[in-house]
N, C-alpha and C positions, 0 to 999 in steps of 0.2 A: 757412229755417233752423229748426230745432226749437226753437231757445230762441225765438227773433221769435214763432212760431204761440203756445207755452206762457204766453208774457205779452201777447202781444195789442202788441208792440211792436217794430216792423222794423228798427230800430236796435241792437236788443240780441244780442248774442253772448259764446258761452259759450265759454272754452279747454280743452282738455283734454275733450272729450267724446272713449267710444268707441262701440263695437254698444251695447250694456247699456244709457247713458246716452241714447244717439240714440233707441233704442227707448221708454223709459221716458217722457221726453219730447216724442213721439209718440203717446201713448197717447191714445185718445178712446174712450168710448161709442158702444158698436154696440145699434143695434135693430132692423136689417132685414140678416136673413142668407140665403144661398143655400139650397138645397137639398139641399147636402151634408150628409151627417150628419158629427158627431165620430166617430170610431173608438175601439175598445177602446183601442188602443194610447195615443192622443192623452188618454183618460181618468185612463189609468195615468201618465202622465206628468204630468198638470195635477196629480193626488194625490199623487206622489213631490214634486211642488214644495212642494205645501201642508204635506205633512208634515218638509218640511226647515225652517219656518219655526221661529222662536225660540218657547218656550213655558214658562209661568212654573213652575217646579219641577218640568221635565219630564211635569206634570201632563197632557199634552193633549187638556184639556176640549172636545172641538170631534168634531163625526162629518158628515158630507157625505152626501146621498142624490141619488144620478144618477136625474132622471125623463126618459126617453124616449117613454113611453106617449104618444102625441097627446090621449087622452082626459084621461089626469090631469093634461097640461100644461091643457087648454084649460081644467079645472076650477080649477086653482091661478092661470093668468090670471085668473077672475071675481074669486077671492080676494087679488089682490095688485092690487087696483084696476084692473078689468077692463080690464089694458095688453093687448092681442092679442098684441104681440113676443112674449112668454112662452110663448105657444100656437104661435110659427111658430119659436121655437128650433129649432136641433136638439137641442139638449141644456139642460136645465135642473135646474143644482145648486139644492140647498137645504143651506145651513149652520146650523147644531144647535150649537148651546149646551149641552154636554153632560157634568152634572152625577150621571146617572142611571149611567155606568160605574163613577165611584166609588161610589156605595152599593151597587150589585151588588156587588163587589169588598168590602163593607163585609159585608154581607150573608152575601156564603158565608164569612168569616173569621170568623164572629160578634162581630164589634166596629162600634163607631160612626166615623159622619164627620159630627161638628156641625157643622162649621166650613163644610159648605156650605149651610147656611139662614144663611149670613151676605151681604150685601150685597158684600162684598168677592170673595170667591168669585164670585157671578154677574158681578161688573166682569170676575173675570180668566176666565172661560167665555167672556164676550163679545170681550176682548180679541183671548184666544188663537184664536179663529175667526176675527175679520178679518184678523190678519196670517197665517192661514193659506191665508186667501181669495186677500189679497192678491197672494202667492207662487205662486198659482194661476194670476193675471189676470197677471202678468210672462210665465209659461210661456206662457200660451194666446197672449198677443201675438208670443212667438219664433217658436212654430209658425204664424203666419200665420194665427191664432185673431181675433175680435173676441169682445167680452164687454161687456156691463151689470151693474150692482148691481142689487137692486129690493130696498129695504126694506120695499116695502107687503105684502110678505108676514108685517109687521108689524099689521098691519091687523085678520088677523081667526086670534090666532094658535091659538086652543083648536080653531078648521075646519081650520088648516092641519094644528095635530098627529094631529085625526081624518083625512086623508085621507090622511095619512104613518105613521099607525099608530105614532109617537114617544109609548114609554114614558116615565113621571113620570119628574121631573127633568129633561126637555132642552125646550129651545124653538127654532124657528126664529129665526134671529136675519136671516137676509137670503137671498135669492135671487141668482144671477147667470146669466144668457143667454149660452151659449157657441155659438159657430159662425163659419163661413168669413163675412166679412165680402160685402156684397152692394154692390160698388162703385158704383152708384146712388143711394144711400142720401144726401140732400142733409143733410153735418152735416161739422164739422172739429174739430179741434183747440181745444178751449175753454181761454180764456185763463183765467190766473189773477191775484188777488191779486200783486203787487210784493213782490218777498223783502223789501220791508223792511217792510212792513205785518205779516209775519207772524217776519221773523228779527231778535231782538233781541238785543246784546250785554250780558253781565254781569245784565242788570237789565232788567224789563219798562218799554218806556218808552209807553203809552199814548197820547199828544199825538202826538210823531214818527211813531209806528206807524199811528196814524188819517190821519196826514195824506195819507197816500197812497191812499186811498179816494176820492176824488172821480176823482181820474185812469182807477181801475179802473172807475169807475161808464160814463166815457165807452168806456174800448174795451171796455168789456161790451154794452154798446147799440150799437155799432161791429158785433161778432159777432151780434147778435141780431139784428139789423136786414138783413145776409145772408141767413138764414134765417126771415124774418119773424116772428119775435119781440118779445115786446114788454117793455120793463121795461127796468131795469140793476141790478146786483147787490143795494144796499142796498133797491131797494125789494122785490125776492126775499124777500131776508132778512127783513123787515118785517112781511111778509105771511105765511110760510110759520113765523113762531115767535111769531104775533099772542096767539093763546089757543089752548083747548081745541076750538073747530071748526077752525081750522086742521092738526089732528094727525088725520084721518083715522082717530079712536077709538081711536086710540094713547095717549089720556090716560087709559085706562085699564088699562093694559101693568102697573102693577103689583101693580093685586088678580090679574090674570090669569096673571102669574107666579107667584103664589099658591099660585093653584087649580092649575097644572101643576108644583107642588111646589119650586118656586126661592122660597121666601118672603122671602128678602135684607134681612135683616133690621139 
């Protein structure tokens, strides 16, 4: 059952699921895809999704660039933490943070847009790109699509902009690996978190909410251990938000936003 895979719990079921929900529920991370390529058409659709997503004052800060080239994927692989996946996509989006339409738009009007050297602004660039993404990664799963995120496109973002040729004001904010999933591929349905660990009534209740971590800890090392992994959640957690070598020179994201003109102040 979908719900049992989702929480890493065989016992559990959900009423009221339909296609939409079963799908949703279903969803895993793809990193090894076939040979097929994405199609035009399959393009145009993952972007008519992206673009139906909700966006904060009709604003939508967000632009997507389709790379197909092999050469410039395999180059944006070194750069997104030399993953290969990225290089053996077929299709590889990159999502922009994109604050540089409005000042063009600022620009030929001859009037100002302060308000985007404000921190808040870049929140809502960022925002409105993931849940654009997101809208994307539902489509791409309808059509028989698999997909990844890759933030480490985060990593090294002033190379990214130069090999993307991204005018001041926008930044990559994430990557995603689209393609026909490669049924070989040894990975499932990764549990999550217990709704009650993360769903709270009226008021955050902390104590009650944690409590259900130690259980997640075990069927996380349940799944990992499948797949010869090693760890269970909290020590994930632990390790990957330790300090500044932990973040993959990510801890310096925001002079570097800077210098590509989002100063978010």
């Amino acid at each position: 059952m979908p719900a049992a895979a989702r929480y890493g719990d065989p016992s559990l079921q959900l009423e009221g699921l339909n296609d939409v929900l079963r799908s949703q529920l279903g969803r895993r991370s793809v990193r090894a895809f076939t040979d097929r390529p994405v199609t035009d058409a399959e393009l145009t659709a993952l972007i008519a999704a992206a673009q139906s997503a909700p966006t904060s004052s009709n604003l939508q800060p967000w632009s997507v660039i389709a790379v197909r080239d092999p050469a410039r994927k395999a180059r944006l692989a070194v750069l997104a933490g030399d993953q290969d996946f990225v290089a053996r996509a077929p299709l590889f989006l990159i999502w922009v943070a994109d604050l540089g339409r409005a000042r063009r738009l600022a620009a030929r009007a001859g009037t100002r847009v302060d308000a985007t050297d404000y921190l808040e602004t870049t929140v809502i660039g960022f925002v409105d790109t993931a849940l654009a993404a997101q809208n994307a990664v539902v489509a791409a799963t309808s059509l028989g699509l698999g997909s990844v995120f890759v933030g480490a496109v985060r990593n090294h973002p002033e190379q990214i902009a130069a090999e993307l040729g991204l005018p001041p004001h926008t930044v990559a904010a994430f990557g995603l690996a689209v393609g026909t999933p490669d049924p070989t591929e040894q990975a499932d349905v990764k549990p999550r978190l217990p709704q009650a660990a993360v769903l709270h009534h009226e008021q955050y209740d902390a104590p009650a909410a944690d409590a259900h971590i130690a259980t997640y800890d075990e069927r996380l090392t349940a799944y990992n251990t499948r797949f010869g992994l090693p760890g269970n959640w909290s020590d994930r957690v632990l390790a990957r938000l330790h300090g500044p070598a932990s973040m993959a020179g990510r801890h310096h994201l925001r002079a570097i936003l800077e210098r590509l003109g989002l100063p978010s102040r």
